[in-house]
N, C-alpha and C positions, 0 to 999 in steps of 0.2 A: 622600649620600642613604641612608635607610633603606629597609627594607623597609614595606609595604602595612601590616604589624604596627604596623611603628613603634618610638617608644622608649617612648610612654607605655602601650602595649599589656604592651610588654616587664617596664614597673615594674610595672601591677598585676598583672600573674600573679606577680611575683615577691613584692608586696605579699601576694595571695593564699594564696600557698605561706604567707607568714609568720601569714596570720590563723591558718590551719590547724593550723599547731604550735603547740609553748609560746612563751610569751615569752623573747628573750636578752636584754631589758633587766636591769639591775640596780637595786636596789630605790630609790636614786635618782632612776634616771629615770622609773620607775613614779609616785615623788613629784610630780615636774615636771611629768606625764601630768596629774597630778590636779589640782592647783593652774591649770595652765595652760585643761585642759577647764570647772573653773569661773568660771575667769574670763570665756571666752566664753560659759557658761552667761549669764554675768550682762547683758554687755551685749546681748547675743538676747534673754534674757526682757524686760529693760526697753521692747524694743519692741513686746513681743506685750502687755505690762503697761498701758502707755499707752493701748489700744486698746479694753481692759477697763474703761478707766477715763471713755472718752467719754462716754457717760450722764449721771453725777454731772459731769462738768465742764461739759456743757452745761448743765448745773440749777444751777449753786451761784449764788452769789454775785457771780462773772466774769464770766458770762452773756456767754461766748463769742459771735459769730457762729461761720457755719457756715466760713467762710471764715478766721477766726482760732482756729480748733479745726483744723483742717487745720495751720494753721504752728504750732500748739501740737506737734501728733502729729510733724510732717515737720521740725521745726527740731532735734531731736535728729541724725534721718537724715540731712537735709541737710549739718549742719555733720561727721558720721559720714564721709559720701560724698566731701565737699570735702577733709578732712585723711587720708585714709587712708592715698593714697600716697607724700606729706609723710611722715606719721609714721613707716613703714616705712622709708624712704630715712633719717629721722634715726635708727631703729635700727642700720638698717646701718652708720651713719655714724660714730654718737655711743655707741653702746649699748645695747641690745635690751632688758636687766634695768631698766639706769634708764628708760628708754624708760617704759617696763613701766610700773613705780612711779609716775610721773608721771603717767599714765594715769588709775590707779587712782584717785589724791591729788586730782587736779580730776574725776573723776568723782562721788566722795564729796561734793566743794565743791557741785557742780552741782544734785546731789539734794534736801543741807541748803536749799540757795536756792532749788528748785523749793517745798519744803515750804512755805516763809517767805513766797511769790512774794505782795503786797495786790494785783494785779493782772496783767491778760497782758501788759506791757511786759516784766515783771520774770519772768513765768513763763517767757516765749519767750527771755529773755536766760539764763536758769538751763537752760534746756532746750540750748540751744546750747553752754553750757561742759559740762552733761553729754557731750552728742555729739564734744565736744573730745576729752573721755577718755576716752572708749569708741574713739574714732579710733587713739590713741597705746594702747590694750591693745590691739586686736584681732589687727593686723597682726604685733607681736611677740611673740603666744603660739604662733602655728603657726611663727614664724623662729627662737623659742627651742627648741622639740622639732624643727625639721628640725636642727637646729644639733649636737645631742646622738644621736641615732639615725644608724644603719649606714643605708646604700642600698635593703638590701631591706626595713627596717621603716619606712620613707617614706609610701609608700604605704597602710598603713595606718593611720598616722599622720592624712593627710590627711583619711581615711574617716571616721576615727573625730573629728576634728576638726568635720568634717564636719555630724557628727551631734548635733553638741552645740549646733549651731544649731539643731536641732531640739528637744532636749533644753532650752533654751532657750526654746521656743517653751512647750512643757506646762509646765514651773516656774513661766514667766512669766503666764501662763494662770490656773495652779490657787491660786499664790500670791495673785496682785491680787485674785482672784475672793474667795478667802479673807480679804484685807484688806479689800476694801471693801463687805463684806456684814458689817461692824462700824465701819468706822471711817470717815470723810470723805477725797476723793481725795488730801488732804496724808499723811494713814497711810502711800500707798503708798511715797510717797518717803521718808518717815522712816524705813522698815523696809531700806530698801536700804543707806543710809548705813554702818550696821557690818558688814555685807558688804562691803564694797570694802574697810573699813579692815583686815577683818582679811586680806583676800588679799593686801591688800598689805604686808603682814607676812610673810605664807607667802612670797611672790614675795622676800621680801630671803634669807629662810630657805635657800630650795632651789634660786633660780633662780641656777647659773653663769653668770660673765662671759662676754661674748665680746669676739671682734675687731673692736675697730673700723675702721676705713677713713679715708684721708689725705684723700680726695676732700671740697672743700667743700660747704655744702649750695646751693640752686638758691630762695631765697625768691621770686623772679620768673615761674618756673616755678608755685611754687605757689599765688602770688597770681593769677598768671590762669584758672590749673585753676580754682581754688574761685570766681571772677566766673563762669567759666563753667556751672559748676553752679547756682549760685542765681541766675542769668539766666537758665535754663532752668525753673528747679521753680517762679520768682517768676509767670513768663509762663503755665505748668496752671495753678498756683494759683489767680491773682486773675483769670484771664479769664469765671466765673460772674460773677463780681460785677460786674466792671468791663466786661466783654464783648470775645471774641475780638479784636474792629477796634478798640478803644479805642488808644489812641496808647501808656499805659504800655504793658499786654502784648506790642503790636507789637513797641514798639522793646525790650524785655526777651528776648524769643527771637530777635530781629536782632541784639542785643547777645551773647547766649549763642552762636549762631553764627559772629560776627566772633572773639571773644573765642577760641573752641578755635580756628579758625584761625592764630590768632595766636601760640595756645600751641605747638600744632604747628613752624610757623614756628621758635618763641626753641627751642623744644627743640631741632631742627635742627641750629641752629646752638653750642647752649650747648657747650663744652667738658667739662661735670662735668652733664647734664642730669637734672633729677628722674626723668625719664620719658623714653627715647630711645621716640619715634615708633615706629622701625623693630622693635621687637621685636612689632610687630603683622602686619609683614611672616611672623610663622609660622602659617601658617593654623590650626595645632591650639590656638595662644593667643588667634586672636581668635574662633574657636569657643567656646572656652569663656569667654571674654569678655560675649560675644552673650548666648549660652544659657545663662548664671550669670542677668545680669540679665535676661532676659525671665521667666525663672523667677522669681525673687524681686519683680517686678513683680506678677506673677500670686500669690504666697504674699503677699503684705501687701498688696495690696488686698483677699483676701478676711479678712487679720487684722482690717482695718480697719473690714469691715462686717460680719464673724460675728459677734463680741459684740452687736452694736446689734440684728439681724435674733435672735438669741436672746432677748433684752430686751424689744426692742419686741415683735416680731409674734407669740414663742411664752412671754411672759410671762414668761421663765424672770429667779430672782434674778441677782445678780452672784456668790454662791459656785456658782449653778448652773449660769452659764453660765461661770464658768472650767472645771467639771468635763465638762461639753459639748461644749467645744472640744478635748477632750484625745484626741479619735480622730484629727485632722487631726494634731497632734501627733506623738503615738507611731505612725501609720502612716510619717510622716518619716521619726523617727528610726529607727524598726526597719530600714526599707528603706535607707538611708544606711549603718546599718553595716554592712549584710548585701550593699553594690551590687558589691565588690571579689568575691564569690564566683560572681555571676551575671555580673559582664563577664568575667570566666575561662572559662565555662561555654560562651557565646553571642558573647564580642566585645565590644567597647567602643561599637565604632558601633550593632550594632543595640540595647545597653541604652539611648543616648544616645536615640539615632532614637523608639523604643517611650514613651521617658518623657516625652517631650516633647508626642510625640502624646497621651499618656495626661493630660498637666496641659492641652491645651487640652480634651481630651474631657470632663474633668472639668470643667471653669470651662462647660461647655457643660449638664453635670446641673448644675449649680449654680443655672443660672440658669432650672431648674425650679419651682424652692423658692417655694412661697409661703407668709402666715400658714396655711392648712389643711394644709404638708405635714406628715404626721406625724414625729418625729423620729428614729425608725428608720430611713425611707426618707432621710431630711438625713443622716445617716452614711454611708450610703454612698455617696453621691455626696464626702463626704468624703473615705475612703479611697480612692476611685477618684484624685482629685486627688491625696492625700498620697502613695500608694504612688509614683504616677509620678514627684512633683517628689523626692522619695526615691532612687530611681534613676538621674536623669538628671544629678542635680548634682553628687555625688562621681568620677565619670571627669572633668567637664568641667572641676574643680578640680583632678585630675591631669595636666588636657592644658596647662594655664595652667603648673603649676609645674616639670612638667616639662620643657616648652620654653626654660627660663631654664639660665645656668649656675649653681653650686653658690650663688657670691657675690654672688649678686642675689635671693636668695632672700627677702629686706624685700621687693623690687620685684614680686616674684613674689605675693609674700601681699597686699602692697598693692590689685596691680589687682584678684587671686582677692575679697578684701575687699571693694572700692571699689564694684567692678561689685554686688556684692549689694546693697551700702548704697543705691547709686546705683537701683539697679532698686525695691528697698525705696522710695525718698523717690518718685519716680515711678510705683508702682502706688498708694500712699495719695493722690497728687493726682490721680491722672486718676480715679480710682472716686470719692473725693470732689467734683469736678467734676461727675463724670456726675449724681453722686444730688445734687449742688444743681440743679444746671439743670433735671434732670427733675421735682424734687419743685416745682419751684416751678410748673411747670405742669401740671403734675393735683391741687392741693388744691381744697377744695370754696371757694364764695365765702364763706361763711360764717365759716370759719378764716381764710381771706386779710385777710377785714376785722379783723381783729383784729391786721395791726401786719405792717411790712416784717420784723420779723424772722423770722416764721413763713415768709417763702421761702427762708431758707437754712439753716433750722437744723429737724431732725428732731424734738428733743427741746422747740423752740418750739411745733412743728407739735402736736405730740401736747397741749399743755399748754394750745396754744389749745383745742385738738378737745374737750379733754376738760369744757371750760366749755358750750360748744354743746350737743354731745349725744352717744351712742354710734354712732349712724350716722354722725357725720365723721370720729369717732375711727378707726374701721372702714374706712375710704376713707384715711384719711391713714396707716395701717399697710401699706395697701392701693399707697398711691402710692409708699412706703419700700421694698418689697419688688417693685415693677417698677422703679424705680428701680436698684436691686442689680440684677436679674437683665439689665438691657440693660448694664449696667457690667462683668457678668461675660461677653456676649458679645460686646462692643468688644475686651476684653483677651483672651478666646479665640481671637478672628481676629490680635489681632497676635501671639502665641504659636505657631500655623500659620504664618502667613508667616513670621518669622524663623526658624522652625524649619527652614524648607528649606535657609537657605543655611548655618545652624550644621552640619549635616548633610553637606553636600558640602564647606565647609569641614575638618569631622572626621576626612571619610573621608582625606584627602590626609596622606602621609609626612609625619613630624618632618622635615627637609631636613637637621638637625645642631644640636645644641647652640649657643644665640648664643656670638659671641666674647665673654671677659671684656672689661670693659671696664679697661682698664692705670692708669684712674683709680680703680679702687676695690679697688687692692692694699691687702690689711690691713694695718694698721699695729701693730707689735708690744703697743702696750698692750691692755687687755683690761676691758673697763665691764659 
């Protein structure tokens, strides 16, 4: 057992010490740094990007429902959440580099086919192999830099990793914003395509081999993991539509629940397990587990309805509301890099504790906001949020990785990963949820007669409104943005409650390093 401090305490002051001095990387791995941070630039921005781009999808040609504009946005994250921990266990496994590349290669494919998509069979199927890729980069870009850096530059490491989700967040933001205030929603995917291809160029360039692992991989494992995620997003998802009691939804979240039981179960037992259960037995890993994904719950539901609530209710263009959104952004990221100097200062638990409380506080001004709030006063209810989810997420991603030992380190980034992605595809459904169900019962009659699809879809709502007259229009902006603001206090109260037990979980000793697992001795080649 450790001390109250702990081990992960112990790494970020140690972390800490390292931000404060120079760098002992060599130039190298300063390379690796950079190549590896825009890669997660890329697949973070594509989700803040997607979000930017709701408006024109709901208007084009596709003429999405509200309901198939949801698995438009969440079938990326979805298929993101289901392969993460897969992906990382076949880095460890098979190769971190190729891993990598692969990534990149069907991330590129996914984009090209998103651009191409004559319909949402074909967009949700391209959107899915995107989130393929983004599955298999994510995981092995923080396995490839833990893999090359010393002990005490870890930790920073993580931080700064960290942060590039957020960094991620403004690119993805200012770029789309910038794409699609010229060009139609296929631009945005067009423009991403030679981005992937050239990183993954860089990544054959700079990125060294590593060890792989004798251990087979666990397909059974992660055929039930991923039922069980899209058993659970299928069931938020389509229960507007189809309604809570309906027989799919039921049996889909009775399904999603048998189904992790089950995985639990084979993991158990498995001999070579994608996932051993037990390493959740360390409370400072399922800490940050919890409070990764309630945070990232709470950061992409409000990705998902900031654009729209800029759009609709305060008129702004799409280059103006990518440049809009960039306070929620860069408050992140500043506070993410800067979290390793303030848990040194004050402690792990009470930055954890403070920031957590600080992102329900904020989803709590948020859901202030109406068409009259001015947009000075809307900033700072943003920063109040960004600051805190800035804070609280970089220790909780140290407590995740460093609860594992050295050789699990895929496993470690996987769940750090999964749990975002995972929180990510569940704060876009349940906010989307709330603003169909709610919007469909406060439009005026007048808009209503005008066609079932004006109850699930925002951008019908307004299209209707705008044939009537300006007083519907007015009410239906009106219903948009109560809409948001009871979706931002659903997800404010489950952010509180989980917050408490992330919190007592936190506070408890590392108890010791898991044991290696004797199945996943390296094996002398090197991919």
């Amino acid at each position: 057992m450790t001390t109250r401090q702990g081990a992960t305490d112990r790494a970020i002051d140690a972390g800490a010490d390292g931000a404060a001095g120079t760098s002992d990387r060599p130039g190298g791995h300063r390379a690796l740094t950079a190549v590896m941070c825009a890669c997660v630039i890329l697949v973070f921005g594509m989700i803040s990007a997607i979000n930017m781009a709701v408006p024109k999808l709901s208007a084009s040609a596709l003429r999405p429902s509200s309901t198939e504009m949801l698995w438009v946005v969440d079938a990326y994250a979805i298929v993101f959440a289901c392969l993460l921990i897969p992906a990382g266990a076949i880095g460890d496994r098979r190769g971190r580099k190729g891993t990598l590349m692969v990534g990149l290669g069907l991330f590129a494919a996914g984009c090209l086919l998103s651009a191409a998509a004559p319909n949402i069979s074909v967009l949700l199927l391209a959107r899915a192999v995107t989130g393929a890729g983004a599955a298999f980069v994510l995981p092995n870009t923080l396995s490839l830099l833990l893999g090359v850096l010393a002990d005490d530059r870890k930790p920073v490491a993580i931080a700064t990793w960290t942060a590039m989700s957020g960094l991620g967040g403004i690119i993805g933001n200012a770029v789309s914003g910038l794409v699609l205030q010229f060009l139609p929603w296929q631009g945005l995917f067009l423009t991403v395509v030679p981005v992937a291809l050239i990183l993954l160029l860089l990544t054959a360039k700079v990125s060294p081999r590593t060890a792989t692992q004798d251990s087979p991989l666990d397909p059974g494992g992660s055929v039930l993991l991923a039922a069980a995620f899209v058993g659970l997003l299928y069931g938020v998802i389509e229960a507007p539509e189809l309604g809570w009691t309906s027989v799919p939804v039921l049996v889909a979240l009775l399904a999603a629940v048998l189904l992790f039981a089950a995985f639990v179960r084979y993991e158990l037992r498995h001999p070579h397990p994608l996932m051993d259960p037990r390493v959740f037995a360390e409370p400072r890993l399922r800490a940050g587990a919890l409070g990764i994904a309630m945070s990232f719950v709470a950061v992409f539901a409000l990705f998902y309805v900031n654009a729209q609530y800029l759009q609709y209710a305060k008129g702004f263009s799409p280059l103006l509301a990518g440049i809009g959104v960039l306070p929620l952004s860069l408050g992140t990221f500043t506070t993410s890099r800067n979290s390793l100097i303030l848990t040194r200062r004050f402690g792990s638990t009470p930055v954890v504790t403070v920031g957590l409380l600080g992102t329900a506080g904020g989803l709590v001004l948020l859901a202030l906001a109406t068409p009259q709030t001015p947009y000075w006063l809307y900033v700072i209810y943003l920063l109040v949020f960004a600051v805190s989810t800035g804070m609280a997420v970089p220790p909780l991603s140290i407590g995740i990785i460093s609860s594992l030992p050295a050789n699990r380190s895929g496993l470690g980034s996987g769940i750090n990963s999964s749990t975002r992605e995972l929180g990510s595809a569940i704060g876009v459904a349940v906010i989307g949820t709330i603003l169909s169900f709610q919007l469909a019962g406060h439009l005026p009659q007048s808009v209503l007669a005008k066609g079932d699809a004006v109850r699930h879809s925002t951008a019908s709502a307004l299209a209707a409104a705008e044939q009537v007259g300006p007083t519907e229009h007015a009410q239906v902006i009106r219903a948009f943005t109560d809409a948001m603001d009871n979706g931002f206090l659903v997800i404010a109260a489950a952010v509180l409650a989980t917050s408490v037990l992330v919190v007592i979980w936190y506070r408890k000793p590392v108890t010791a390093a898991l044991p290696d697992d004797s199945s996943d001795t390296p094996a002398p080649s090197q991919k």
